[in-house]
C-alpha positions in Angstrom: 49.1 3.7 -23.9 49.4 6.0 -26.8 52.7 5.4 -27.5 52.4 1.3 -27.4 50.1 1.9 -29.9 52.0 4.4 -32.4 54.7 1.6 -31.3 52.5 -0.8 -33.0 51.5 0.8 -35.8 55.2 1.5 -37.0 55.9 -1.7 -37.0 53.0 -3.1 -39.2 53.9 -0.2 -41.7 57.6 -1.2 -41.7 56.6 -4.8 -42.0 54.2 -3.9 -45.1 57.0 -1.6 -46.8 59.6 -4.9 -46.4 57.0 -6.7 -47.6 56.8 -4.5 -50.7 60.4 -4.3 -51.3 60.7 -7.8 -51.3 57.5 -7.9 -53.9 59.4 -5.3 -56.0 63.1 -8.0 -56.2 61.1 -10.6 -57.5 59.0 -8.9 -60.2 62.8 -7.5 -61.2 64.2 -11.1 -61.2 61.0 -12.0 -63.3 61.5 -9.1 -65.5 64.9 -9.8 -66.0 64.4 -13.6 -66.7 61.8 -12.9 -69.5 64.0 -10.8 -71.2 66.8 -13.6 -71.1 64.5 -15.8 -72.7 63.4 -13.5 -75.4 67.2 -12.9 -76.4 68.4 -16.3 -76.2 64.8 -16.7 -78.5 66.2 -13.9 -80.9 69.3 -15.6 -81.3 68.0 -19.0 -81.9 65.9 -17.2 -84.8 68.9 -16.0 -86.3 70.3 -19.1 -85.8 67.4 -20.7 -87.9 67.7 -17.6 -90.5 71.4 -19.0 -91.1 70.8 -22.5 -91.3 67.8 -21.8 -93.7 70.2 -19.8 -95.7 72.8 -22.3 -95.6 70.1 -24.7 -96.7 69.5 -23.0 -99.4 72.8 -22.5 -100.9 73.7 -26.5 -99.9 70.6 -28.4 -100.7 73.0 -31.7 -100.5 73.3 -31.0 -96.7 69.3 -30.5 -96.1 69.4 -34.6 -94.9 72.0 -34.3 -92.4 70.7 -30.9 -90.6 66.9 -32.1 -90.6 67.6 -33.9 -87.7 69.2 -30.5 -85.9 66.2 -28.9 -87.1 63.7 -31.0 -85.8 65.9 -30.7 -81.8 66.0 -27.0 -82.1 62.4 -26.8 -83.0 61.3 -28.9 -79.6 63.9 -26.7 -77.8 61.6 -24.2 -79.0 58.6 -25.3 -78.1 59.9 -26.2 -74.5 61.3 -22.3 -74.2 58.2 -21.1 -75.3 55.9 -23.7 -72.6 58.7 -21.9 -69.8 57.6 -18.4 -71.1 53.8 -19.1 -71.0 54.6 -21.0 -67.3 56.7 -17.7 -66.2 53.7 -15.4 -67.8 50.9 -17.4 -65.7 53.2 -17.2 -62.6 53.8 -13.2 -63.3 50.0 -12.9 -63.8 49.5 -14.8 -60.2 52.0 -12.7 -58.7 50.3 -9.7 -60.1 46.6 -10.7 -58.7 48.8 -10.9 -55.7 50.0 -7.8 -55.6 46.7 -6.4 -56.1 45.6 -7.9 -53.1 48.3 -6.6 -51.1 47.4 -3.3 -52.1 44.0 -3.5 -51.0 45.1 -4.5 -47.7 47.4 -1.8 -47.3 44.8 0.4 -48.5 42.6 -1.1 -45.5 45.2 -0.8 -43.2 45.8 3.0 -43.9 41.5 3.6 -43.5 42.1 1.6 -39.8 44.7 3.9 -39.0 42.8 6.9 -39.8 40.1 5.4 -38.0 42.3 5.0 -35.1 44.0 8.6 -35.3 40.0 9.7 -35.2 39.5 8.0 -32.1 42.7 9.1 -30.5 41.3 12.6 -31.1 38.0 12.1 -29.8 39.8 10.7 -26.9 41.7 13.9 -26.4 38.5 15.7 -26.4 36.9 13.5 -23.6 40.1 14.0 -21.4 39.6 18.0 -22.0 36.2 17.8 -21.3 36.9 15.6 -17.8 39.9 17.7 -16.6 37.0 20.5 -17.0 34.6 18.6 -14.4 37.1 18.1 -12.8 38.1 22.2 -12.7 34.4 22.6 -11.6 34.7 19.8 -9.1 37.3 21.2 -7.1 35.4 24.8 -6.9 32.4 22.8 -5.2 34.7 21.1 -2.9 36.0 24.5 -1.7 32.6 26.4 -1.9 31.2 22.8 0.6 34.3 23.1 2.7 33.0 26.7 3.2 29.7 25.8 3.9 30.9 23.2 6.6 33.3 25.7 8.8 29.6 27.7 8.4 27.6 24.7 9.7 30.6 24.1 12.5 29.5 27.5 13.7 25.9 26.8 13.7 26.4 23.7 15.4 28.1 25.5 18.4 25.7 27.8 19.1 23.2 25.4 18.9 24.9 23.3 21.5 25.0 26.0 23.9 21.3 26.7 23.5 20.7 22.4 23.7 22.8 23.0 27.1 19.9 25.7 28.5 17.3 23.0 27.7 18.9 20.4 29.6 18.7 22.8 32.5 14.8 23.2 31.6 14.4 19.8 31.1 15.6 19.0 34.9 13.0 21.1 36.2 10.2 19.3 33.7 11.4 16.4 35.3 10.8 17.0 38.8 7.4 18.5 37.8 6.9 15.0 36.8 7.7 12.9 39.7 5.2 15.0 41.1 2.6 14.4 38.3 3.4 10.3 38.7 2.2 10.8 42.3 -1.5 12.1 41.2 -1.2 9.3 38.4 -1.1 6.7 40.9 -3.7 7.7 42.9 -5.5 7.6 39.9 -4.9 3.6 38.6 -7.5 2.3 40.8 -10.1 4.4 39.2 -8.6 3.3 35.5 -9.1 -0.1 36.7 -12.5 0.2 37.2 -13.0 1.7 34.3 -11.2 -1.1 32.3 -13.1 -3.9 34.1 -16.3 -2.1 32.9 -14.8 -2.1 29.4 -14.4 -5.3 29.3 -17.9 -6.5 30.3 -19.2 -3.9 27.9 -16.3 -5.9 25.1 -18.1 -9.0 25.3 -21.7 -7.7 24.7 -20.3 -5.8 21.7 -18.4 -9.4 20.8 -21.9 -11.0 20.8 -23.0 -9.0 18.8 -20.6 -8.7 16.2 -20.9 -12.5 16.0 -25.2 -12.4 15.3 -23.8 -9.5 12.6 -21.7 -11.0 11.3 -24.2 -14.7 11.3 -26.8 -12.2 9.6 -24.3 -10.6 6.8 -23.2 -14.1 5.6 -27.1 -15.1 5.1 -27.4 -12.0 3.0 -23.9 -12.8 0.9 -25.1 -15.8 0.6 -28.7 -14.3 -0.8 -26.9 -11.9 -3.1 -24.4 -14.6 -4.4 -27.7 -16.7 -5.3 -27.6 -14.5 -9.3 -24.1 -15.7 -9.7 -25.1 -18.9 -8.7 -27.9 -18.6 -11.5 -25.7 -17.1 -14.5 -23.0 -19.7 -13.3 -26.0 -22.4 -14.2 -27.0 -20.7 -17.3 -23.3 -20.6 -18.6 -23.1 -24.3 -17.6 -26.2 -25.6 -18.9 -26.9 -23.1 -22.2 -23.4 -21.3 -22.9 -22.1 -23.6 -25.6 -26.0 -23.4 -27.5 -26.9 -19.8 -27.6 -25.6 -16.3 -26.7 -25.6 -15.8 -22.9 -23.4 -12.5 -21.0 -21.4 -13.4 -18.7 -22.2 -10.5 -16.3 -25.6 -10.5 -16.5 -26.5 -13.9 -17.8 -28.9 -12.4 -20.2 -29.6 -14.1 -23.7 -28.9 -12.3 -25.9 -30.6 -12.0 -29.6 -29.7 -10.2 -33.0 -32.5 -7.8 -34.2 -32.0 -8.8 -37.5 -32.6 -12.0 -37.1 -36.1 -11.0 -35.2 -37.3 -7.6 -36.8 -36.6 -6.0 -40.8 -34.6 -3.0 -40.3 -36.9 0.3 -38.6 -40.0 -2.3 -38.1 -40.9 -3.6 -34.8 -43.8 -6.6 -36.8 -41.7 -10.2 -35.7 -40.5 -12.0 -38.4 -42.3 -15.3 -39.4 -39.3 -17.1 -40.0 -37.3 -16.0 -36.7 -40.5 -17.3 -34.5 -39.4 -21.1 -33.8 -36.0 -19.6 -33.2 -37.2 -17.4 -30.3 -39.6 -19.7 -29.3 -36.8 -22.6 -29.1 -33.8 -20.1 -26.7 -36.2 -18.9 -24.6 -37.7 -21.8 -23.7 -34.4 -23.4 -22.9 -34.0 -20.1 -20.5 -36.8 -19.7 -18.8 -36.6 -23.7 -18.1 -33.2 -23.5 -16.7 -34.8 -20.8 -14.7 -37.9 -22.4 -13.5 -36.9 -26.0 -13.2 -34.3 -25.4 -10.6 -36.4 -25.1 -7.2 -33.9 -22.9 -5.3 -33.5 -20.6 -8.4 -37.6 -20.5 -8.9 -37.6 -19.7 -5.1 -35.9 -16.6 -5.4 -36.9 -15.8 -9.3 -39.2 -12.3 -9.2 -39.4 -11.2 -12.9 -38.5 -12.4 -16.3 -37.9 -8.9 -18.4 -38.0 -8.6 -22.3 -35.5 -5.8 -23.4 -35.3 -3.8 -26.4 -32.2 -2.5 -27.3 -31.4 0.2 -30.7 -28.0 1.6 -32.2 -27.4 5.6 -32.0 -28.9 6.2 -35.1 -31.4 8.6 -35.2 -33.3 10.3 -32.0 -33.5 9.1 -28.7 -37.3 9.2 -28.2 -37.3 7.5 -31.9 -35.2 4.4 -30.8 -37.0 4.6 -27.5 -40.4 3.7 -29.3 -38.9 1.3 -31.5 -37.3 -0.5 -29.0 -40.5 -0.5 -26.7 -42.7 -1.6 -29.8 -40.0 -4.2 -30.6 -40.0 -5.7 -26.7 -43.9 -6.1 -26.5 -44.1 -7.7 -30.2 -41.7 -10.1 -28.7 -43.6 -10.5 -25.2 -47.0 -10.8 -27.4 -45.5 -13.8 -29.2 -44.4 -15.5 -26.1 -47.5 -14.7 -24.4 -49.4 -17.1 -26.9 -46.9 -20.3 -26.4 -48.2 -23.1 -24.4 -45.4 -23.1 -22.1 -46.0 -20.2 -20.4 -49.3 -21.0 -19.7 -48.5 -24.6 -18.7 -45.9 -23.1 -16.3 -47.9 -20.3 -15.0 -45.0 -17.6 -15.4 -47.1 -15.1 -17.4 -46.9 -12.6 -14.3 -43.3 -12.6 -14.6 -42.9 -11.3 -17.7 -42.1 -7.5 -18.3 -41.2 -5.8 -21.4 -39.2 -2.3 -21.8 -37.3 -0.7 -24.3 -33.7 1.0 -23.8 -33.3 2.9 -26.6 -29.6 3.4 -27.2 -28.5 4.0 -23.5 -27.0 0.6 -23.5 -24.9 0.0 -26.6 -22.4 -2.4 -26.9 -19.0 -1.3 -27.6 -15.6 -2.7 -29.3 -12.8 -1.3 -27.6 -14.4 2.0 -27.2 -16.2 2.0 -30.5 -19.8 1.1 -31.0 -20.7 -2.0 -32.4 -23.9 -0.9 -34.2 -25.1 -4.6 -35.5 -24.4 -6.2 -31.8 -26.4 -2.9 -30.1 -29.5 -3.9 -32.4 -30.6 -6.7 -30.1 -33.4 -8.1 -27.7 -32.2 -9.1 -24.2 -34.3 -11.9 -22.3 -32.6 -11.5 -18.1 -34.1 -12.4 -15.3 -34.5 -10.6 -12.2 -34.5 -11.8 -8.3 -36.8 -10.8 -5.4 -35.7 -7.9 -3.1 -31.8 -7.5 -5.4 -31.6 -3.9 -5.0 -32.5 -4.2 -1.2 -30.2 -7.0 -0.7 -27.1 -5.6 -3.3 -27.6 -2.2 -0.8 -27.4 -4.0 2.2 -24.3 -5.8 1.3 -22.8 -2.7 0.1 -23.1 -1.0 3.1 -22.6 -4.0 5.5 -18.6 -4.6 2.8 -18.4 -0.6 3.9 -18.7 -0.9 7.6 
């Protein structure tokens, strides 16, 4: 492979030094036709110095030579267009050769390019034949280790010999033990039919469990069935959680910041959400049915102590149950019993990917609570654990 490509490589060097030869007869031919052209033009100027001396001395004569004048002036003029043309074709032939040398020039950093790979080529051979050294120790040092194993494998099959002679006597030992385990199927037998009487009292009642656990799934499904209903019928108006399906409202809206005295302005606001949630609670009869409390949360950022946020946010839950309390609706739907307020301090903050958002953790959080949850979340836990 190596010598098809030093093959190759001679013979685009001896076609660029042909090539060059060849470059070098033309610009001689060239060379030698200008200077031709500028003796034949020295001689003509002589020529002309004559005849202008000639003139001089025979001014009678001036008439008849004009007209040789005047054709040895356009022979001129056509000499000198050839030497401008054969200037313009040297200059061409010039850029040309210019052009050629950058090539060649190109061609010579390729080949040393080349020549660098051959040698890092070289190296990787070395470098294989060496593997290939350490190969063939490994395959000596395994072959080794196999006549070893051949050994082991011999006197292991003597010793698997002795068992076979052990395993004959097991074997008789056990026709014998199939004897006492036939007189024993008829007791099995009994035993099984008594198993299976005692497998369809346990299949009954597996089925009245399993009756009983999907009437409590379907009790413990009946919140997702309610935050399902307050997505659908108040998501797109104000701020419900998904989880949950609490509403949820800014503090700032509600309270000035460190005061728990309700805003003036933020009272038709509260007044207007909460009465769209508590009358998606309380309008559905099979949500009602179930519906034990209606609590009032208070909810504070980190800032400052815990037992500071936690009367803040307890101050800030009753000033919003004691405004509620005074609405019509509440009296008109008798719910005033259901209503509970507590404050969270900063145990429940609500975070942006890890961080804190301090002006969403300012809030108050209106959610609903069902009769008997924990009881019935415990008893589906342990009922999804069995």
């Amino acid at each position: 492979m190596f010598k098809e490509k030093k093959s190759s490589n001679s013979e685009n060097s001896n076609f660029w030094i042909s090539y060059a030869d060849l470059m070098a007869g033309l610009l001689f031919v060239f060379i030698l036709l200008i200077g031709s052209i500028m003796v034949k033009s020295s001689t003509l100027r002589n020529i002309l110095h004559d005849k202008e001396s000639i003139l001089n001395e025979q001014e009678e004569a001036l008439d008849e030579q004009s007209d040789n004048l005047i054709d040895l002036s356009q022979n001129i003029a056509i000499k000198s267009d050839e030497i401008n043309k054969l200037r313009n074709l040297l200059a061409k032939r010039d850029a040309s050769l210019a052009e050629k040398t950058k090539d060649l020039l190109f061609s010579k950093e390729s080949l040393k390019l080349k020549s660098d790979e051959i040698n890092r080529l070289n190296q990787l051979l070395l470098s294989q034949n060496t593997k290939i050294d350490n190969y063939s120790n490994h395959i000596v040092i395994l072959q080794n280790l196999i006549q070893e194993q051949n050994s082991t494998i011999k006197s292991e099959q003597s010793q698997l010999d002795k068992y076979k002679n052990r395993v004959l006597l097991l074997s008789n030992s056990l026709t014998k033990q199939k004897d006492i385990l036939k007189m024993n199927e008829d007791k099995l037998l009994k035993l099984v039919q008594a198993l299976d009487n005692k497998q369809t009292k346990y299949d009954k009642l597996l089925e009245t469990l399993q009756a009983q656990k999907a009437k409590i799934k379907s009790l413990t499904g009946i919140k997702l069935k309610v935050i399902a209903e307050l997505k659908s019928s108040l998501g797109k108006q104000i701020n419900i959680d998904k989880k949950s399906g609490s509403l949820r409202l800014a503090s700032n809206i509600l309270f000035d910041k460190g005061s728990a005295k309700l805003k003036d302005g933020a009272k038709s606001e509260l007044k207007k959400n909460f009465i769209k949630y508590a009358d998606t609670l309380i309008s559905n009869p099979n949500i009602k049915e179930h519906l034990d409390k209606i609590i009032i949360e208070g909810h504070t950022d980190s800032d400052g102590s815990y037992l500071y946020n936690l009367d803040l946010s307890q101050k800030r839950a009753f000033a919003v149950m004691h405004y509620l309390l005074t609405l019509d609706y509440i009296k008109r739907h008798n719910i005033k019993e259901k209503l509970v307020a507590s404050g969270r301090s900063y145990l429940d903050p609500i975070k942006v990917n890890g961080v804190e958002d301090k002006d969403a953790s300012r809030r108050i959080e209106v959610k609903f609570r069902l009769k008997n949850e924990d009881a019935m979340y415990e008893i589906e836990r342990i009922l999804d654990a069995d």
